[in-house]
N, C-alpha and C positions, 0 to 999 in steps of 0.2 A: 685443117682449119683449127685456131684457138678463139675461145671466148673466155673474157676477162671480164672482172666488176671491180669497179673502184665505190667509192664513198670518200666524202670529206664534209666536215664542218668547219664555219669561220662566225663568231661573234657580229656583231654589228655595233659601231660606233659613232654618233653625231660628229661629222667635223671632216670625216676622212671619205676618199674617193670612194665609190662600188665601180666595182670591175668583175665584169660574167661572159660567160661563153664569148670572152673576147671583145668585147664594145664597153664602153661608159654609157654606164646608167643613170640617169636625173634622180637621185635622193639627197636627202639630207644625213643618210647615214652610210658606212664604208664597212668594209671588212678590216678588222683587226689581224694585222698578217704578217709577215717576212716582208714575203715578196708583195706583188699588189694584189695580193690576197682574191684570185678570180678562183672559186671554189667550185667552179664550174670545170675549169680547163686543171683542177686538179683533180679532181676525181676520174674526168678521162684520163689522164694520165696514169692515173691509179689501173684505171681498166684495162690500158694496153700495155705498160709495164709486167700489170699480172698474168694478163694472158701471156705473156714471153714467159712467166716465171723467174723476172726479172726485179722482185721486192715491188718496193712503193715508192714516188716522190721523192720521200725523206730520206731515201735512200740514196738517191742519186743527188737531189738537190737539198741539201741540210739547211734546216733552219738555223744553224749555229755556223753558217758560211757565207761572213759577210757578199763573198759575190753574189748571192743570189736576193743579197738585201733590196727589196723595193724593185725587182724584176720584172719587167712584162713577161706575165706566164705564159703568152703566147711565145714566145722564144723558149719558154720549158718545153712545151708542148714539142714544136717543132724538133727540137733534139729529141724527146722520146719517139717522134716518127721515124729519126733516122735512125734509132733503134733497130725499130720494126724493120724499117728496110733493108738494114744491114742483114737481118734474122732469118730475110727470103718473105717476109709476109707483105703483103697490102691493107688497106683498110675495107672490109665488107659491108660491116655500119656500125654507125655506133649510135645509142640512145641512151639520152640525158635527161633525167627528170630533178628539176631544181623546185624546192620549196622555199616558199618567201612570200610572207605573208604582206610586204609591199617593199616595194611599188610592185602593182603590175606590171607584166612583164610580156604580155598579148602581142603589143604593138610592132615588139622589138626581136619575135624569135626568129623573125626569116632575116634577119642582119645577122643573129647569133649563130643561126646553121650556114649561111655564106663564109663568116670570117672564119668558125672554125675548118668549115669544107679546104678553105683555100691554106690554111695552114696545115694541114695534113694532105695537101694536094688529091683530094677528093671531090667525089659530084657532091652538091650540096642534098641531093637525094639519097646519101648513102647517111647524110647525118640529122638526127628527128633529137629534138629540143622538147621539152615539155615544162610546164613552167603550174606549180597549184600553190594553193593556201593550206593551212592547215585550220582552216575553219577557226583561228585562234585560238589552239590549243599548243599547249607545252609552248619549249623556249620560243621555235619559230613564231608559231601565233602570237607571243607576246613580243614579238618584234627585236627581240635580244640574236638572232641568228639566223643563218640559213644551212641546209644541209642539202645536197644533193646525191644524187646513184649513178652510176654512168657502165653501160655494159657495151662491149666491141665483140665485136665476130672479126677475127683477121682470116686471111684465105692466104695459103703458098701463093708467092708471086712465082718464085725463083730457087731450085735449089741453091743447096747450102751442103757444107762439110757436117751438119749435126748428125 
Protein backbone atom coordinates (compact mmCIF):
# COMPACT_ATOMS: atom_id res chain seq x y z
CA UNK A 1 0.00 0.00 0.00
CA UNK A 2 1.02 3.91 -0.38
CA UNK A 3 -0.40 6.80 1.32
CA UNK A 4 -0.02 10.23 -0.22
CA UNK A 5 -1.01 13.99 1.06
CA UNK A 6 -1.64 16.70 -1.24
CA UNK A 7 -2.49 20.51 -0.21
CA UNK A 8 -3.34 23.27 -2.43
CA UNK A 9 -4.46 26.93 -2.21
CA UNK A 10 -6.55 29.17 -4.73
CA UNK A 11 -7.43 32.99 -4.09
CA UNK A 12 -11.08 33.82 -4.39
CA UNK A 13 -12.33 36.42 -6.91
CA UNK A 14 -16.01 38.33 -7.39
CA UNK A 15 -17.07 37.63 -11.03
CA UNK A 16 -15.51 34.10 -11.68
CA UNK A 17 -16.97 30.47 -11.60
CA UNK A 18 -16.18 28.17 -8.01
CA UNK A 19 -15.46 24.76 -8.98
CA UNK A 20 -14.82 21.93 -5.97
CA UNK A 21 -14.70 18.33 -5.58
CA UNK A 22 -16.03 18.43 -9.06
CA UNK A 23 -19.73 20.41 -9.06
CA UNK A 24 -20.40 24.25 -9.27
CA UNK A 25 -21.03 25.90 -6.48
CA UNK A 26 -23.67 28.98 -6.17
CA UNK A 27 -21.14 32.03 -5.08
CA UNK A 28 -20.47 35.23 -6.15
CA UNK A 29 -16.86 34.56 -5.91
CA UNK A 30 -14.35 31.80 -8.08
CA UNK A 31 -11.07 30.69 -7.74
CA UNK A 32 -8.33 32.59 -9.46
CA UNK A 33 -6.51 29.71 -11.56
CA UNK A 34 -5.14 28.17 -14.93
CA UNK A 35 -7.26 25.72 -15.07
CA UNK A 36 -11.00 26.02 -13.41
CA UNK A 37 -9.11 26.36 -10.50
CA UNK A 38 -11.23 23.32 -8.45
CA UNK A 39 -8.62 23.18 -5.31
CA UNK A 40 -10.23 20.45 -4.32
CA UNK A 41 -9.59 17.95 -7.10
CA UNK A 42 -5.98 19.44 -6.94
CA UNK A 43 -4.81 18.63 -3.86
CA UNK A 44 -6.22 14.96 -4.51
CA UNK A 45 -4.26 14.84 -7.06
CA UNK A 46 -1.45 16.12 -5.16
CA UNK A 47 -2.21 13.00 -2.80
CA UNK A 48 -2.16 10.41 -5.29
CA UNK A 49 0.65 11.71 -7.45
CA UNK A 50 2.70 11.63 -4.22
CA UNK A 51 1.76 8.55 -3.04
CA UNK A 52 3.34 7.06 -6.60
CA UNK A 53 6.33 9.43 -5.90
CA UNK A 54 5.36 10.83 -8.79
CA UNK A 55 5.94 14.99 -8.09
CA UNK A 56 2.73 17.24 -7.97
CA UNK A 57 0.13 18.73 -10.35
CA UNK A 58 2.50 21.33 -11.61
CA UNK A 59 4.41 18.77 -12.50
CA UNK A 60 2.57 17.05 -14.90
CA UNK A 61 0.02 19.60 -15.67
CA UNK A 62 1.97 23.21 -15.79
CA UNK A 63 0.52 26.22 -15.28
CA UNK A 64 2.69 27.86 -18.09
CA UNK A 65 0.71 25.19 -20.57
CA UNK A 66 -1.64 26.74 -22.42
CA UNK A 67 -3.49 23.12 -22.81
CA UNK A 68 -4.32 22.98 -19.55
CA UNK A 69 -5.76 26.70 -19.63
CA UNK A 70 -9.39 26.82 -18.12
CA UNK A 71 -9.42 22.83 -17.84
CA UNK A 72 -12.09 20.79 -16.04
CA UNK A 73 -9.91 19.27 -13.37
CA UNK A 74 -11.93 16.50 -13.39
CA UNK A 75 -10.28 15.35 -16.64
CA UNK A 76 -6.81 16.09 -14.58
CA UNK A 77 -7.81 14.07 -12.05
CA UNK A 78 -8.95 11.17 -14.24
CA UNK A 79 -5.49 11.09 -16.13
CA UNK A 80 -3.69 11.09 -12.69
CA UNK A 81 -6.01 7.76 -11.87
CA UNK A 82 -4.69 6.28 -14.88
CA UNK A 83 -1.50 6.86 -13.42
CA UNK A 84 -2.29 4.86 -10.46
CA UNK A 85 -3.64 2.20 -12.62
CA UNK A 86 -0.92 1.92 -14.86
CA UNK A 87 1.28 1.70 -11.37
CA UNK A 88 -0.74 -1.55 -10.19
CA UNK A 89 -2.58 0.40 -7.43
CA UNK A 90 -6.39 1.07 -6.85
CA UNK A 91 -7.88 3.62 -4.82
CA UNK A 92 -8.47 2.47 -0.83
CA UNK A 93 -9.82 6.06 0.22
CA UNK A 94 -9.18 9.12 0.04
CA UNK A 95 -10.21 12.13 2.51
CA UNK A 96 -10.53 15.66 1.69
CA UNK A 97 -10.88 18.43 4.11
CA UNK A 98 -11.77 21.85 2.26
CA UNK A 99 -11.82 25.12 4.31
CA UNK A 100 -14.05 28.05 3.11
CA UNK A 101 -15.28 30.13 5.14
CA UNK A 102 -18.47 30.53 2.39
CA UNK A 103 -20.73 29.45 1.10
CA UNK A 104 -21.43 26.61 2.92
CA UNK A 105 -20.84 23.82 1.65
CA UNK A 106 -23.16 20.87 3.93
CA UNK A 107 -25.69 20.73 1.35
CA UNK A 108 -23.55 19.76 -1.55
CA UNK A 109 -20.89 17.02 -0.14
CA UNK A 110 -22.62 13.75 -1.05
CA UNK A 111 -22.83 15.26 -4.89
CA UNK A 112 -18.98 16.05 -4.26
CA UNK A 113 -18.06 12.43 -2.96
CA UNK A 114 -20.45 10.84 -5.88
CA UNK A 115 -18.69 13.01 -8.84
CA UNK A 116 -15.41 12.39 -7.40
CA UNK A 117 -16.07 8.56 -6.64
CA UNK A 118 -17.31 8.10 -10.23
CA UNK A 119 -14.18 9.86 -11.64
CA UNK A 120 -11.76 7.68 -10.10
CA UNK A 121 -14.08 4.82 -10.74
CA UNK A 122 -14.63 4.12 -6.91
CA UNK A 123 -17.42 3.37 -4.31
CA UNK A 124 -18.52 6.84 -3.15
CA UNK A 125 -17.67 5.23 0.40
CA UNK A 126 -14.21 4.86 -0.25
CA UNK A 127 -14.23 8.95 -0.66
CA UNK A 128 -15.12 11.14 2.73
CA UNK A 129 -15.33 15.21 1.80
CA UNK A 130 -15.11 17.43 4.90
CA UNK A 131 -15.93 20.73 4.35
CA UNK A 132 -15.15 23.77 7.82
CA UNK A 133 -14.70 27.59 8.43
CA UNK A 134 -12.03 28.83 9.85
CA UNK A 135 -14.01 30.73 12.46
CA UNK A 136 -12.84 33.86 10.35
CA UNK A 137 -9.46 33.79 10.96
CA UNK A 138 -6.38 34.46 8.43
CA UNK A 139 -6.91 34.59 4.60
CA UNK A 140 -9.69 31.86 4.44
CA UNK A 141 -11.91 33.64 7.15
CA UNK A 142 -11.57 36.78 5.52
CA UNK A 143 -13.00 35.37 2.53
CA UNK A 144 -9.68 36.10 0.17
CA UNK A 145 -9.24 31.93 -0.25
CA UNK A 146 -9.62 28.49 0.23
CA UNK A 147 -7.12 25.95 1.14
CA UNK A 148 -7.66 22.26 1.31
CA UNK A 149 -5.64 18.60 2.57
CA UNK A 150 -6.43 15.62 0.81
CA UNK A 151 -4.60 12.14 1.87
CA UNK A 152 -5.17 8.61 -0.32
CA UNK A 153 -4.42 5.18 0.94
CA UNK A 154 -3.79 3.22 -2.71
CA UNK A 155 -3.68 -0.79 -2.19
CA UNK A 156 -1.80 -3.17 -5.05
CA UNK A 157 -4.38 -3.94 -7.47
CA UNK A 158 -1.99 -5.77 -9.87
CA UNK A 159 1.45 -6.51 -10.25
CA UNK A 160 3.79 -4.43 -11.96
CA UNK A 161 7.58 -4.76 -13.38
CA UNK A 162 8.85 -2.17 -10.32
Amino acid sequence: MRIGHGYDVHALREGLPMWLGGIRIDSEKGFVAHSDGDVAIHALCDALLGALALGDIGAHFPDTDERWKGIDSKKLLAAVMEKVRDAGYELGNADITIALQAPKLRGRIDEMRRTLAGVMAADPGRVSVKASTTERLGFVGRGEGCEVWASVLLLKSKPTTE
